[in-house]
PAZAPA-4460 file (N, C-alpha, C; in steps of 0.05 Angstrom, whole numbers, plus 32768, in hexadecimal, padded with zeros to 4 digits):
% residues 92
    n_x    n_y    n_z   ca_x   ca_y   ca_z    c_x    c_y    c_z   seq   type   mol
   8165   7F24   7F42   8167   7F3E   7F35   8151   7F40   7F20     1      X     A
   8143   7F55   7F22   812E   7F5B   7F0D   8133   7F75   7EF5     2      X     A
   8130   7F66   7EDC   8139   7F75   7EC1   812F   7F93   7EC4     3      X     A
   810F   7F91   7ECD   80FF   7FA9   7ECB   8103   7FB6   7EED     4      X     A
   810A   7FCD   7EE8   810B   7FE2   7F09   80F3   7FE0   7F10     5      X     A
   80ED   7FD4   7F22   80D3   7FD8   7F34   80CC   7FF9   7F3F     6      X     A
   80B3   8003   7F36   80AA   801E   7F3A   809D   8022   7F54     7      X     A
   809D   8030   7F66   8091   803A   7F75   8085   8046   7F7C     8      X     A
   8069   803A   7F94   8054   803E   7F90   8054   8052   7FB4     9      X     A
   804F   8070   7FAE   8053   8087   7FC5   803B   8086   7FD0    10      X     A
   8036   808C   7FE4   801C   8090   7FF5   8019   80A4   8006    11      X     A
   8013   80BE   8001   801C   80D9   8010   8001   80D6   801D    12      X     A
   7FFF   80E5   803B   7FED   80EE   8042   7FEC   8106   805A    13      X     A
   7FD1   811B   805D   7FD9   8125   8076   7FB8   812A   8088    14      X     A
   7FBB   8122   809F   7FA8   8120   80AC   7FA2   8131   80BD    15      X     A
   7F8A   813E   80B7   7F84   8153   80CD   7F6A   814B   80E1    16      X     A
   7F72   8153   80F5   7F5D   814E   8108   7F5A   813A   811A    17      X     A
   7F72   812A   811A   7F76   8113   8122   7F91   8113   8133    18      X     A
   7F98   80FD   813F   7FB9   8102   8157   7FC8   80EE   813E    19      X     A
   7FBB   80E3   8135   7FCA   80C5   8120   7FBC   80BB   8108    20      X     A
   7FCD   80AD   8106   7FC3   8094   80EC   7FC9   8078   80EF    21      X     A
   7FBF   806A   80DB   7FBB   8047   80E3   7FBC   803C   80C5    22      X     A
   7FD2   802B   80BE   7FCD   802B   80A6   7FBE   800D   8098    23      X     A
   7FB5   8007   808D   7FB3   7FE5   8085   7FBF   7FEA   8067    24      X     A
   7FC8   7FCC   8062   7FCD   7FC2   8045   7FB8   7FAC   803E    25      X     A
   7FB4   7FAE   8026   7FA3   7F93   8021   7F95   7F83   8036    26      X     A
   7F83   7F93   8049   7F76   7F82   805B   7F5A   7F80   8055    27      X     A
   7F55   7F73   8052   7F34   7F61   804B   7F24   7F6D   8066    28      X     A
   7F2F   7F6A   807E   7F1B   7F6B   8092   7F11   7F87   8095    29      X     A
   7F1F   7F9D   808D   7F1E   7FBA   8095   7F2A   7FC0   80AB    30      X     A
   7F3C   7FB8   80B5   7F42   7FBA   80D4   7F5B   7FC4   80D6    31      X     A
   7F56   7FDF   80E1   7F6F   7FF5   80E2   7F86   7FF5   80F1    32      X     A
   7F9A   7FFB   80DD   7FB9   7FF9   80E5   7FC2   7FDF   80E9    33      X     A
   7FBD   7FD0   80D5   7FC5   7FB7   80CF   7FE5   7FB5   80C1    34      X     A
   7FE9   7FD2   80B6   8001   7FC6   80B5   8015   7FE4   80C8    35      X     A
   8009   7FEC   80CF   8012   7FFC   80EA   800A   801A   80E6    36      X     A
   8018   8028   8107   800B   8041   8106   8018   804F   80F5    37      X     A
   800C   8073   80EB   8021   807F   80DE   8013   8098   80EA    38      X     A
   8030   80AE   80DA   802B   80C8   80F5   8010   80D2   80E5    39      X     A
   800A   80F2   80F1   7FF2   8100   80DC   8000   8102   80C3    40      X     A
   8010   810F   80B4   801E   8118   80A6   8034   80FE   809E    41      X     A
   8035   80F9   807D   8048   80E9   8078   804D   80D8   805D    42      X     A
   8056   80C7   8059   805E   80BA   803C   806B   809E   8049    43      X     A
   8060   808C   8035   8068   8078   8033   8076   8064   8016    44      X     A
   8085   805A   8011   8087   804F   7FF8   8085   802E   7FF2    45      X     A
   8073   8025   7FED   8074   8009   7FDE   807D   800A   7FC4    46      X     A
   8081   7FE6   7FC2   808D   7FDE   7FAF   8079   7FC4   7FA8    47      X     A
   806D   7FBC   7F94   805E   7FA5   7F8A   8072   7F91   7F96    48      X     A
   8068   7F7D   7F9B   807A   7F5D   7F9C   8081   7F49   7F83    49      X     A
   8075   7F5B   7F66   8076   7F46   7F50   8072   7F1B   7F51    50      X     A
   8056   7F1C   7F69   8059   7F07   7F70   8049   7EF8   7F57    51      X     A
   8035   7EFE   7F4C   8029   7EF9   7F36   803C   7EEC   7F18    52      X     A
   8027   7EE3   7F0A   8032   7EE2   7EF1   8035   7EF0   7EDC    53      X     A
   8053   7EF5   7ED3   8054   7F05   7EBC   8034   7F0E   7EAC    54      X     A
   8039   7F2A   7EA3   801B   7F34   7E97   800B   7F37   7EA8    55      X     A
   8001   7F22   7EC2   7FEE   7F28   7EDB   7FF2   7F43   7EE0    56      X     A
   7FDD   7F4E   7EEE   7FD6   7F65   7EFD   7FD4   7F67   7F1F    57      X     A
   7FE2   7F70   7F23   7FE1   7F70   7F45   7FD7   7F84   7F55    58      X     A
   7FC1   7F86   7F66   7FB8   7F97   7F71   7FB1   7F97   7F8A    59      X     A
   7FC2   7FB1   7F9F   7FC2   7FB4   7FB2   7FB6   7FCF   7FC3    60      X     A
   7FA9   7FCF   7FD4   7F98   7FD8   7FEC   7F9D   7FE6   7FFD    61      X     A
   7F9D   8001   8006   7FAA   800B   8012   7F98   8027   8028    62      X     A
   7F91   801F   8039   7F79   802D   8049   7F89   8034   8059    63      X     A
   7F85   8058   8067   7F8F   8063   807B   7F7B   8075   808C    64      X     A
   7F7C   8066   80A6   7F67   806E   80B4   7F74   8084   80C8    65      X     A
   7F61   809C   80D7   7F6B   80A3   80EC   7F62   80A2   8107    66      X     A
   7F70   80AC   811B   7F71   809E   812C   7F71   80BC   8145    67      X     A
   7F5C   80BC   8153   7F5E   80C5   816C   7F56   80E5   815F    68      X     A
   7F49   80F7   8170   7F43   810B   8164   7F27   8110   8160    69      X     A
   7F11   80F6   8162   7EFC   80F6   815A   7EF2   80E2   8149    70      X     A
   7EE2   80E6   8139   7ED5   80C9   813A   7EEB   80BF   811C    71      X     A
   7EEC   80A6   8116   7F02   809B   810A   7EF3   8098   80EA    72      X     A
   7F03   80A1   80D8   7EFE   80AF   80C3   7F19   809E   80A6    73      X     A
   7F12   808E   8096   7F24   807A   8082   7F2D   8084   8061    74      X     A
   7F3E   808B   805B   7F3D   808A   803B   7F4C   8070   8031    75      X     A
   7F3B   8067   8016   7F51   8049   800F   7F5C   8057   7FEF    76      X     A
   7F75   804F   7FE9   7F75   8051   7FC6   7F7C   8031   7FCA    77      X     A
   7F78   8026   7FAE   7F7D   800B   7F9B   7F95   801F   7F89    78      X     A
   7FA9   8008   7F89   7FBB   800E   7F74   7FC0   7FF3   7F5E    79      X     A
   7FC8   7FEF   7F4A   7FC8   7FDB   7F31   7FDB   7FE0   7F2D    80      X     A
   7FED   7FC9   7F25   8005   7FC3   7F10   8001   7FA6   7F07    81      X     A
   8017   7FAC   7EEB   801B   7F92   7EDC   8036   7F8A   7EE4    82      X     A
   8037   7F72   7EEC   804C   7F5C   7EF1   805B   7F61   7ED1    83      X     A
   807A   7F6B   7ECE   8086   7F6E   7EBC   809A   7F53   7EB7    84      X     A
   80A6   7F56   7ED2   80BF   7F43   7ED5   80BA   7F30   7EEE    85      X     A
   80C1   7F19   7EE7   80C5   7F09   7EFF   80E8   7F10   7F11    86      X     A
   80F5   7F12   7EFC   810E   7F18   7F08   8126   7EFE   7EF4    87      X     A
   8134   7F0C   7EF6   814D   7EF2   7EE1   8151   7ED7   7EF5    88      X     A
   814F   7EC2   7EEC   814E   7EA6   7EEF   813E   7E9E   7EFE    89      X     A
   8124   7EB1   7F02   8108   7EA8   7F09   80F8   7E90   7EF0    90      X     A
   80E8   7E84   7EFD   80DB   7E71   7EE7   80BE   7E84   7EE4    91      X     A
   80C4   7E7C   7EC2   80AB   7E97   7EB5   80B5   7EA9   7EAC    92      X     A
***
């Protein structure tokens, strides 16, 4: 159980011109829909993993490509947070 409510991190999007979408998380290679397809139109919600150490900063990657429609076309955002809580009877 963690003291601090973990906030969530929304990811709206809507794609025109395209049949789909492909999403990646934190992928180094660039290689689309790594963490699966999504429709044109849509929202997603993450949650940080607070895997870091208290105070650390965690930052995650989030590229959505589309798919079919013509030639294939990417936006990425970076999002940041600070590691608040490890969670009660975590060490740290």
């Amino acid at each position: 159980m963690f003291r601090a409510e973990p906030v969530p991190l929304v990811i709206e999007w809507k794609i025109s011109g395209a049949t789909g979408g492909a999403l990646s998380v934190d992928d180094p290679t660039g290689t689309p829909g790594t963490y699966g397809a999504v429709d044109p139109e849509g929202s997603l919600e993450f949650f940080f993993s607070c895997a870091g150490e208290v105070g650390s900063t965690e930052t995650h990657t989030y590229a959505l490509y589309t798919v079919g429609g013509g030639p294939m076309d990417s936006a990425t955002v970076t999002a940041s947070a600070t590691v608040l809580d490890k969670g009660l009877g975590a060490d740290s």
